[in-house]
N, C-alpha and C positions, 0 to 999 in steps of 0.2 A: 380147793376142791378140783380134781380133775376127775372129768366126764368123757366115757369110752361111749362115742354114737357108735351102736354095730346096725350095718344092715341086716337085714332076715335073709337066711340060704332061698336057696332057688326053690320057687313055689309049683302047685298043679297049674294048670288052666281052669279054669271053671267058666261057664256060661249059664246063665240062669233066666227065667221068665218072669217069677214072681216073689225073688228073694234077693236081697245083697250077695255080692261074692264073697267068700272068704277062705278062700282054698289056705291048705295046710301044706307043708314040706313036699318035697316030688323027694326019691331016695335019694337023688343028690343032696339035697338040701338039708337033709337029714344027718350024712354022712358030714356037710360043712357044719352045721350045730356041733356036733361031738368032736369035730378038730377044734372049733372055734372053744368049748369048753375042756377039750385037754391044753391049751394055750392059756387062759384066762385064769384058769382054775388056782396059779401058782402069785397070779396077782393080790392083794390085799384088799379085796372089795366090800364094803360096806353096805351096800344098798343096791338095788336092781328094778328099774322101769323097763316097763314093756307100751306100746302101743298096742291095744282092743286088738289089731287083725293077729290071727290065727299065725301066721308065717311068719311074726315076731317073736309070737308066744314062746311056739313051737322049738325059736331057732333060741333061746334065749334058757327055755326050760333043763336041757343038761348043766349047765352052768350052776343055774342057781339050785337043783340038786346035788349038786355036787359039794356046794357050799353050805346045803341047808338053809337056805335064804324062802323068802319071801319075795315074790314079784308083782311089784305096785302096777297099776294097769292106769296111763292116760291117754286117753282118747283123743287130744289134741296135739300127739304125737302121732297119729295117722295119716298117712299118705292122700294126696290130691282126690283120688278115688274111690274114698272112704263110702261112697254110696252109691256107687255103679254095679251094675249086676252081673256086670263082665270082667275076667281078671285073664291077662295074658302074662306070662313072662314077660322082660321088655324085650328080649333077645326074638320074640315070636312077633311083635307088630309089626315090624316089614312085610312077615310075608305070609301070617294069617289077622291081622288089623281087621283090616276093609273098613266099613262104613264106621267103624266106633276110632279107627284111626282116622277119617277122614272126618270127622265131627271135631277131633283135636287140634285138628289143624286149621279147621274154619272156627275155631275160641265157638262150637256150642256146647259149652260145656253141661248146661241143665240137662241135655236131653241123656246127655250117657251118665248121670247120678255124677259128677267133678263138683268140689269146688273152684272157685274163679282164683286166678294165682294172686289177685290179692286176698280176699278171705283167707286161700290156703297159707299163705307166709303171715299174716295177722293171726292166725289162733297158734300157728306152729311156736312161733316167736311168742307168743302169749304165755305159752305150756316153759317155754324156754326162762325165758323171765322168772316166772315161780319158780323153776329148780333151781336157779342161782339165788332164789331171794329163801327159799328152804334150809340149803344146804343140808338135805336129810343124810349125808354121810364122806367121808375124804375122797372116797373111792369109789364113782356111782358108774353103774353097766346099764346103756338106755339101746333096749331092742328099737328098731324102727324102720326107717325104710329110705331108701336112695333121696328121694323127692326132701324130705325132711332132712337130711344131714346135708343139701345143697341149700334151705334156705339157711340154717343156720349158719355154717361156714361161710356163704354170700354173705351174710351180715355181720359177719365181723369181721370180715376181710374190705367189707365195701365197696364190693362188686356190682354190677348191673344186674338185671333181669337174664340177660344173653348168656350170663356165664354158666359152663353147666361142668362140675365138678364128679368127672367118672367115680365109680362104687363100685366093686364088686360085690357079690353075694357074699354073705357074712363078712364083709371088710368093716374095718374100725377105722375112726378118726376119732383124735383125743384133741380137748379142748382143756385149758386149764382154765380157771375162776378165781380169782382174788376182790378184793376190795374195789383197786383202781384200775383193772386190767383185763382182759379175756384175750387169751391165746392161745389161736389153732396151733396144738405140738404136732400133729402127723394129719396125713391124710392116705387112707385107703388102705392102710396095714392086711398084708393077706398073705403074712409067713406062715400063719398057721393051718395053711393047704397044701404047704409042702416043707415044710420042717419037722420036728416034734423038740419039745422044750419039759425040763426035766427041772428046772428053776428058774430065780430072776435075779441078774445081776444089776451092777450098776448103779443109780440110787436107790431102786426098789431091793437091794438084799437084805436088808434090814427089816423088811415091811414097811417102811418109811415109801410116802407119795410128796414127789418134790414138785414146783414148778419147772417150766422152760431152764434150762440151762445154758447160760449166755459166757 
């Protein structure tokens, strides 16, 4: 089985009083969704997971229109901040953060809605485990988000806490699945914001999804 983690396109800001955040697409992000599904759309995919927030949904929904699919929703593919009431781009906490990036940094994490990076990497890795022990399809598309596609590839690479594996917005990293084996094939794939792709060669011309190629 191989697994395409896509980040979700570039989100709003949202700041909120008395609700969670959950912004949807800004028009850039909107614009990357529809490249990211004229890209994908030529691949052979089987199945399609989204993580609950909105910005995965969103970035994930051309796709699986396109294909006439259905998109499974796990929640335990949500990012660290799954219940903060605040939501920034990351590209915005340098330099409108303040006190909610300075809460990040001193690990309080309760008070801004975070889970704590171990909760976060235990339920991610948790949601992870099921899709490999499922295998709901050859070819599965999982919307999510930066934070999530660093614990997983951290853990199968067997990296530290320290390591932090760049993402772009709607970037892809494919992981393949076998029996005795998990291997990251790509990391941060983001041809599809400046290409345009008409078919798939290679081992996918067939429709056939292979493993690593050694």
């Amino acid at each position: 089985m191989q697994i395409a983690f896509i980040r979700h396109g570039q989100p709003e800001r949202e700041r909120n009083i008395d609700k969670i955040a959950d912004p949807g697409l800004s028009e850039l992000g909107k614009w990357q969704a529809e490249r990211l599904a004229d890209w994908l759309e030529h691949e052979p995919f089987d199945h399609i997971i989204s993580s609950t927030k909105r910005r995965a949904i969103e970035t994930i929904e051309p796709l699986a229109a396109r294909l006439g699919m259905d998109i499974e929703l796990e929640e335990d593919f949500t990012e660290i901040d799954r219940n903060s009431k605040i939501y920034l781009p990351t590209e915005l906490l340098a330099t409108e953060g303040g006190d909610y990036v300075e809460a990040i940094r001193n690990k309080d994490y309760a008070s801004i809605g975070w889970d704590t990076p171990e909760e976060f990497h235990k339920r991610v890795m948790a949601a992870f485990e099921r899709l490999c022990e499922a295998q709901p399809g050859q070819h599965v598309a999982v919307a999510c988000h930066g934070g999530v596609i660093n614990r997983v590839v951290s853990e199968l690479v067997m990296a530290s806490e320290r390591v932090h594996f760049p993402v772009s917005y709607s970037g892809i990293c494919r992981v393949w699945i076998e029996e005795n084996r998990r291997v990251v094939m790509s990391m941060n794939e983001t041809g599809h914001c400046c290409a345009t792709r008409t078919g798939v060669t290679g081992y996918m011309r067939d429709g056939v999804v292979g493993g690593p190629q050694y």
